[in-house]
C-alpha positions as CSV (number, residue, x, y, z in Angstrom):
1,X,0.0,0.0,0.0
2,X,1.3,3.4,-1.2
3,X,2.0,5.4,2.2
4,X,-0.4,8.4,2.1
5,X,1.9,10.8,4.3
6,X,3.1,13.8,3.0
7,X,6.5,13.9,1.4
8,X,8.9,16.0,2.4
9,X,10.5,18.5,-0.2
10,X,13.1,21.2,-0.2
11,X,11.7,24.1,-2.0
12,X,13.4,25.5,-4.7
13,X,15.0,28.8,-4.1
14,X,12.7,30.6,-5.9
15,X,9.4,29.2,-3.6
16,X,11.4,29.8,-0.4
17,X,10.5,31.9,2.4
18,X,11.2,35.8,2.2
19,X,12.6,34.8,5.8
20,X,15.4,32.3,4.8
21,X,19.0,33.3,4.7
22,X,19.7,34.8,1.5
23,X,22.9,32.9,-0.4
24,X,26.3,34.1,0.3
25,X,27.9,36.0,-2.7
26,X,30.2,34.1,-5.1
27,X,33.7,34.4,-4.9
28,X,35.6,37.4,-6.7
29,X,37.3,36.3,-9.6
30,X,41.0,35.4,-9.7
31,X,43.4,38.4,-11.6
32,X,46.8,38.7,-11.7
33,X,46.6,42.2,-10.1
34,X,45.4,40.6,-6.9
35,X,47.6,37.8,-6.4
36,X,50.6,40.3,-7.0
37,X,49.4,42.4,-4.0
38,X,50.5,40.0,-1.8
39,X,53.9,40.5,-3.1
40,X,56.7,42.5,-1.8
41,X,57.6,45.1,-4.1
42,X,61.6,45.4,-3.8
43,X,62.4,49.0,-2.8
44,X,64.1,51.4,-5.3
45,X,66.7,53.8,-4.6
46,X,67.0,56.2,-7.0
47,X,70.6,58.8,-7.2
48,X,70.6,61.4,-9.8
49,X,73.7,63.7,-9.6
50,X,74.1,66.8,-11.3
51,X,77.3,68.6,-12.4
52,X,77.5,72.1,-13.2
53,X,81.1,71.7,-15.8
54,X,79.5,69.3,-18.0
55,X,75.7,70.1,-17.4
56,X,74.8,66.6,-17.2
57,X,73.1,64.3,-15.2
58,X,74.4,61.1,-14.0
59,X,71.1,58.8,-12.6
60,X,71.6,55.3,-11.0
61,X,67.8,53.2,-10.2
62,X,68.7,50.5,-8.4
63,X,66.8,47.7,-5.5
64,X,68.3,44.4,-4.6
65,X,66.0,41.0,-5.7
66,X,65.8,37.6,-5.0
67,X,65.9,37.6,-0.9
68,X,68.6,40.5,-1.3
69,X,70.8,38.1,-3.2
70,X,71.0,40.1,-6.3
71,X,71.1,43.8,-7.3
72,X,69.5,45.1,-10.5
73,X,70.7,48.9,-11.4
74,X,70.3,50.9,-14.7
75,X,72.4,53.9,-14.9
76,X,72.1,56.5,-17.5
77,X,73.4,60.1,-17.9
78,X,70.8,62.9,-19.7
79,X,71.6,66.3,-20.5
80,X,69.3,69.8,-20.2
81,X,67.3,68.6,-23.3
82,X,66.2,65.2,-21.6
83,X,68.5,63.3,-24.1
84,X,69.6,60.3,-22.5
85,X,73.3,58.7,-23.2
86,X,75.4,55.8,-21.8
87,X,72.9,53.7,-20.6
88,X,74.0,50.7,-18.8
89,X,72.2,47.8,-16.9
90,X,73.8,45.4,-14.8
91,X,73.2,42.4,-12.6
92,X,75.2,41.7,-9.1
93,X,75.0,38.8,-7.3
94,X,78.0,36.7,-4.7
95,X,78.9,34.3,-8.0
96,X,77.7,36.1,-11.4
97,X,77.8,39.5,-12.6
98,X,76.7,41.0,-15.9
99,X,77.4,44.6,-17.0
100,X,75.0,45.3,-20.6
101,X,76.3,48.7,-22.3
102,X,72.8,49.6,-24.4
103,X,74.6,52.1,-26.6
104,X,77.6,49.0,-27.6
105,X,75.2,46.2,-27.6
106,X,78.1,44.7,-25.7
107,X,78.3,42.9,-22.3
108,X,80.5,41.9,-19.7
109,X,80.3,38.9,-17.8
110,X,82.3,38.1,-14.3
111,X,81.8,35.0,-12.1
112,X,83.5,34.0,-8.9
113,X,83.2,30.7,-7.4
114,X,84.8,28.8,-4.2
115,X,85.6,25.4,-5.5
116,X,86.4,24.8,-1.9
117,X,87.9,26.9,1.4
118,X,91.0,27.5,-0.2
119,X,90.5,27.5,-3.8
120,X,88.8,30.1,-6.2
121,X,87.9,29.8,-9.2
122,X,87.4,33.4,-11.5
123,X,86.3,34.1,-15.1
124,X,85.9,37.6,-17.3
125,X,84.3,37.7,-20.6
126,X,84.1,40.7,-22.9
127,X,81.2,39.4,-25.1
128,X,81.9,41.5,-28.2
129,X,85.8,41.8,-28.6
130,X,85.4,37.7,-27.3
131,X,88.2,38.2,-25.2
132,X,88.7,37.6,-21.7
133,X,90.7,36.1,-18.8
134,X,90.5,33.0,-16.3
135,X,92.1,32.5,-13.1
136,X,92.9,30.2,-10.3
137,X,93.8,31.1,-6.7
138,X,94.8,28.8,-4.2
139,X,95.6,29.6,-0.6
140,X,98.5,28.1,0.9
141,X,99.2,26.3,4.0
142,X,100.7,29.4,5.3
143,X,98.2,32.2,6.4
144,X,98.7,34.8,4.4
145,X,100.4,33.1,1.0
146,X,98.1,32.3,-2.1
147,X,99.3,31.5,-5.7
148,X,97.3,32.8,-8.5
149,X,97.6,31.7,-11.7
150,X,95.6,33.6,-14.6
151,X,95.4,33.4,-18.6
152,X,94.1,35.9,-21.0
153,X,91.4,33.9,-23.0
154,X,91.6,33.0,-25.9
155,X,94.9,33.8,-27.0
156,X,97.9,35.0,-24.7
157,X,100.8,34.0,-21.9
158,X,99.9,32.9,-18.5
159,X,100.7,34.7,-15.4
160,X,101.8,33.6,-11.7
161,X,101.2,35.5,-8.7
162,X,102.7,34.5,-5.4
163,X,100.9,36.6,-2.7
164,X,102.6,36.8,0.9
165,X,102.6,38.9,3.6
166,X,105.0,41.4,2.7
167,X,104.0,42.0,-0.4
168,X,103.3,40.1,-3.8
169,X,105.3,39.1,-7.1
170,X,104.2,38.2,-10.9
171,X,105.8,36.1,-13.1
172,X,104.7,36.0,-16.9
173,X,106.2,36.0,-20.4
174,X,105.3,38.4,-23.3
175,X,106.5,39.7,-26.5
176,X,109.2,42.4,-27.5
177,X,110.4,44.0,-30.7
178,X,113.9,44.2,-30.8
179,X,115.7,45.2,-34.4
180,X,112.3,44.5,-36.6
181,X,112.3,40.3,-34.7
182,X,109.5,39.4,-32.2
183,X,111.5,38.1,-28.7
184,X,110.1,36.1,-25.8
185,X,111.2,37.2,-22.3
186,X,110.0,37.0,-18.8
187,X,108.6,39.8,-16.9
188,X,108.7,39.9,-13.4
189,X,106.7,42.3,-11.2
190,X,106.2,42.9,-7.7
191,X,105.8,45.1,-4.8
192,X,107.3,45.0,-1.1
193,X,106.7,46.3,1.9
194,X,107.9,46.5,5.8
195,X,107.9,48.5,8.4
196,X,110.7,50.3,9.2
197,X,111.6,52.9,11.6
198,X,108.3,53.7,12.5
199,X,107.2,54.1,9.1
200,X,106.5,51.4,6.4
201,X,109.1,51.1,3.3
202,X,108.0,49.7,0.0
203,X,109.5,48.7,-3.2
204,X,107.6,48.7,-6.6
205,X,108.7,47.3,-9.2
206,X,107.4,47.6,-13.0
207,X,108.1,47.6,-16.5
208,X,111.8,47.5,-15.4
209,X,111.1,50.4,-13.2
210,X,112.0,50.6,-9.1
211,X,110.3,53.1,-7.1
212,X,111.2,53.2,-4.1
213,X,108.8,55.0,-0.9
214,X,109.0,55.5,2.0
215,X,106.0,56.9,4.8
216,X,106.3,57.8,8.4
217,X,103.2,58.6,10.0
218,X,102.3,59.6,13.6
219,X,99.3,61.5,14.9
220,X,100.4,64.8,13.6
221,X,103.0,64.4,10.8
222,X,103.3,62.4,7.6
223,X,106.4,62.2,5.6
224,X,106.4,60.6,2.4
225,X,110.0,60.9,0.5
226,X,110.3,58.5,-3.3
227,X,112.6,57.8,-5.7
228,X,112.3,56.6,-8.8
229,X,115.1,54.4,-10.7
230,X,116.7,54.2,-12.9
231,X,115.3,57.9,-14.1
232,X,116.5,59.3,-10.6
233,X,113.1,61.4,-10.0
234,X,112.9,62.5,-6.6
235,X,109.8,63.5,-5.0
236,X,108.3,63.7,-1.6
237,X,105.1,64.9,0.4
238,X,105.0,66.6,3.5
239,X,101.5,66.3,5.7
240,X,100.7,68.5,8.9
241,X,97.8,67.9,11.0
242,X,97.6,70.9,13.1
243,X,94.4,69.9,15.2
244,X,91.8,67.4,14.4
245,X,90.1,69.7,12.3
246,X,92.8,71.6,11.0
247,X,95.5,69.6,7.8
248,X,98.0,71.0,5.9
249,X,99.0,68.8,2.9
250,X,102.3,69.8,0.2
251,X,103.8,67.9,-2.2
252,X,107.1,68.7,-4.8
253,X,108.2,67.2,-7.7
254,X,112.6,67.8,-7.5
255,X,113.1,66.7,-11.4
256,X,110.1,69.2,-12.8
257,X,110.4,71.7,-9.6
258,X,106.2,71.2,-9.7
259,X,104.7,71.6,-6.8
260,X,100.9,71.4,-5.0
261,X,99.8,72.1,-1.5
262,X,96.4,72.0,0.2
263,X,94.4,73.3,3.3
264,X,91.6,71.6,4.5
265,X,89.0,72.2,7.5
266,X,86.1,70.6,8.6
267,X,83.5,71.6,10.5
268,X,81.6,68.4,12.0
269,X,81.3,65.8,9.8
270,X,79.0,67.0,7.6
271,X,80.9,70.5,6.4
272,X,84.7,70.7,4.7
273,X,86.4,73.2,2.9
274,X,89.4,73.3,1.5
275,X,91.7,75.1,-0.9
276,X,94.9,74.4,-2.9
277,X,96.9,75.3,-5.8
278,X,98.8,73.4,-8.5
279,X,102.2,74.6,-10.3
280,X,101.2,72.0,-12.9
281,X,98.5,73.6,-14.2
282,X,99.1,77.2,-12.3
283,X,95.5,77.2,-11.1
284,X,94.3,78.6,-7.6
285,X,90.8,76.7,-6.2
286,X,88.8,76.4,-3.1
287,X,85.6,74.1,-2.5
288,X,82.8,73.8,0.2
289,X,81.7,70.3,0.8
290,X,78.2,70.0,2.3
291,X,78.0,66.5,3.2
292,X,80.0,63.7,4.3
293,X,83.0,63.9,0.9
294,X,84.1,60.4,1.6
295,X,81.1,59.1,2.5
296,X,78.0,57.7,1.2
297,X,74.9,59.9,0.1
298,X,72.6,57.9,2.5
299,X,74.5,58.8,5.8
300,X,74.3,62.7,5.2
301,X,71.6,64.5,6.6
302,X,68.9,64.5,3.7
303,X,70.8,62.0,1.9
304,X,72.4,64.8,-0.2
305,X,76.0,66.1,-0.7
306,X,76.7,69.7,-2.4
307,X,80.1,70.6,-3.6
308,X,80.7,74.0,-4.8
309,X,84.2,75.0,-5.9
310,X,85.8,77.9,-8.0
311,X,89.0,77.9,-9.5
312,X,91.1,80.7,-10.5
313,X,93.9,80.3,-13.3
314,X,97.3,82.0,-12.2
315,X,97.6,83.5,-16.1
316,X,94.5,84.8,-16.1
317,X,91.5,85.5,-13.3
318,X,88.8,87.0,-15.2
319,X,88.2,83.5,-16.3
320,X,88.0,82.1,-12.9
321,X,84.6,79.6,-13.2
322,X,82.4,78.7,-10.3
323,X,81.3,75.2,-10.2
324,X,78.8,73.2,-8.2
325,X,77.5,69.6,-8.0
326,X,74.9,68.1,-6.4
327,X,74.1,64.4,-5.9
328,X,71.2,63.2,-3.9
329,X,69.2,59.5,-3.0
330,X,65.6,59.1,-2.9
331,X,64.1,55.6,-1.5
332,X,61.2,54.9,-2.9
C-alpha cells in the first residue's frame, strides 16, 4: 500500500520563504593584479647627480632581488634637453655579474666561485671583442700566502702571482720588438713592503722600473719621500695635522720643480672646505663640501652632498669659473 503521508520536499529557491537566509555571494574572480598584491615590491633607490662643468646628469635606479641576493641597477646620464646617453644595466650577485652597455650592444660577464675553502675559481668575458681572462687562486698552508695563476682567454701567456705577507710578485712572459724580430722574455713584477723605523718602506717594481717609498706617519705628521730608478726622480710629500680639524697637505716634484699644497677644515662631519693650488696647471681653487666627501649619500643629513668649488687660473683671473655639484638618493 502506497504510504499516504506527505513527502517532504526542499523548496526550490525561488518558492522559499522571504525569511530564509539569502545565499552568500560568489567568490571574486582570480586576476593577476590581486595575487601580486601579496607581493613585496623590492624598494628602489633612486641617485641622480648633477654637475654644473659638464651640465649633465648622471642617474643610477637601483633595489636588490631575490631575498637581497641580487642587485639590478640601470644607470644612465641625460643632459638639459632630456637626451639620454650611456645607458647601462647590470646584474650583481656573490657568484655572477653581468654589465649590458645599451649604446655597444656589448656585455660583460664576471663570475666568482669557491671550489672549496682554499681555492677560487674566476672568469671575465668581454662578449663583443670575445676576449677575456681565467684564473685560479689557491691559498696556501701558510696564512697569508696564495698563488694565482691567470690566462688571458683566448689567445695570450699565462701569469703567476705569489701573494705573501710582505707583499706580492708576478711572473709572466710576453713579447718584445727588438731590431724589426719578435722576442720572448720574462717579466717579473712585484711590490714589497715593511715596516721600518716607525714608518712602512716599500719597493715597486714595473716595467723595469724601481720606485722606491717611504712613509712615516704619527698623529700629527706624515712624511712621504720617493725615488724613482733608474730615471733618478725624486719627490716627496709633507703632511701636517695641526688639530683634528685643521691639515695642511704639500707635495714637490725635485726633477720638474712642480709643486701642490692643500688646506683643508672641517666643521663636523657633515661640512669641509678646503683650498689648494697646482704649479702643474698654475691654477688657484677652493671648494665647500656640504655632506660627508668620503662618505655615502645615504648617511648625510637628507641623503644629499653639495660641492661648490671655484677655481682661479694664475695666467689669467677674469676667467675664474664657479662650479657646483649636487648628488642626492631618494628611496622609494
Amino acid at each position: 500500500m502506497a504510504d499516504s503521508s506527505p513527502q517532504s520536499a526542499t523548496p526550490s529557491p525561488a518558492l522559499q520563504s522571504p525569511t530564509s537566509e539569502p545565499a552568500p555571494p560568489p567568490p571574486p574572480p582570480c586576476s593577476v593584479f590581486s595575487s601580486l598584491k601579496g607581493l613585496n615590491r623590492p624598494k628602489l633607490r633612486v641617485t641622480s647627480e648633477f654637475d654644473s662643468d659638464s651640465l649633465l646628469f648622471f642617474n643610477k635606479v637601483s633595489c636588490k632581488i631575490f631575498d637581497n641576493l641580487a642587485k639590478l641597477k640601470l644607470s644612465f646620464h641625460n643632459n638639459a634637453q632630456r637626451e639620454v646617453s650611456q645607458p647601462q644595466v647590470s646584474f650583481t650577485s656573490k657568484y655572477v655579474s653581468v654589465l649590458y652597455d645599451v649604446e655597444e650592444k656589448n656585455a660583460f660577464v664576471k663570475s666568482t666561485v669557491d671550489v672549496s675553502p682554499r681555492l677560487q675559481l674566476r672568469a671575465l668575458h668581454n662578449v663583443k671583442a670575445q676576449q677575456g681572462e681565467v684564473a685560479m687562486e689557491a691559498n696556501l698552508a701558510e696564512p697569508g700566502y696564495s698563488l694565482e695563476l691567470s690566462s688571458p682567454v683566448p689567445i695570450g701567456y699565462p701569469r703567476a702571482t705569489l701573494k705573501f705577507p710582505l707583499g706580492e710578485v708576478s711572473v709572466q712572459e710576453k713579447e718584445v720588438e727588438e731590431e724589426e724580430k719578435s722576442k720572448r722574455i720574462v717579466s717579473v713584477n712585484g711590490v714589497l713592503k715593511r715596516q721600518a723605523m716607525n714608518g712602512v718602506c716599500s719597493a715597486l717594481y714595473t716595467d723595469e722600473e724601481l720606485r722606491l717609498r717611504y712613509a712615516y706617519k704619527d698623529e700629527a705628521l706624515s712624511f712621504i719621500p720617493t725615488i724613482s730608478l733608474p730615471s733618478n726622480a725624486v719627490s716627496f710629500a709633507f703632511k701636517r695635522q695641526f688639530s683634528p680639524s685643521d691639515k695642511l697637505s704639500y707635495w714637490y716634484n725635485f726633477d720638474s720643480n712642480m709643486w701642490s699644497a692643500v688646506y683643508k677644515r672641517t666643521y663636523g662631519k657633515d661640512y669641509k672646505f678646503k683650498a689648494g693650488y697646482d704649479s702643474d696647471v698654475r691654477l688657484g681653487w677652493a671648494s665647500l663640501w656640504v655632506g660627508d666627501e668620503d662618505g655615502k649619500v645615504k648617511t648625510t643629513p637628507m641623503k644629499m652632498k653639495v660641492q661648490f668649488m671655484l677655481q682661479v687660473p694664475q695666467d689669467d683671473i677674469k676667467t675664474s669659473v664657479l662650479m657646483f655639484r649636487v648628488k642626492k638618493r631618494w628611496d622609494l
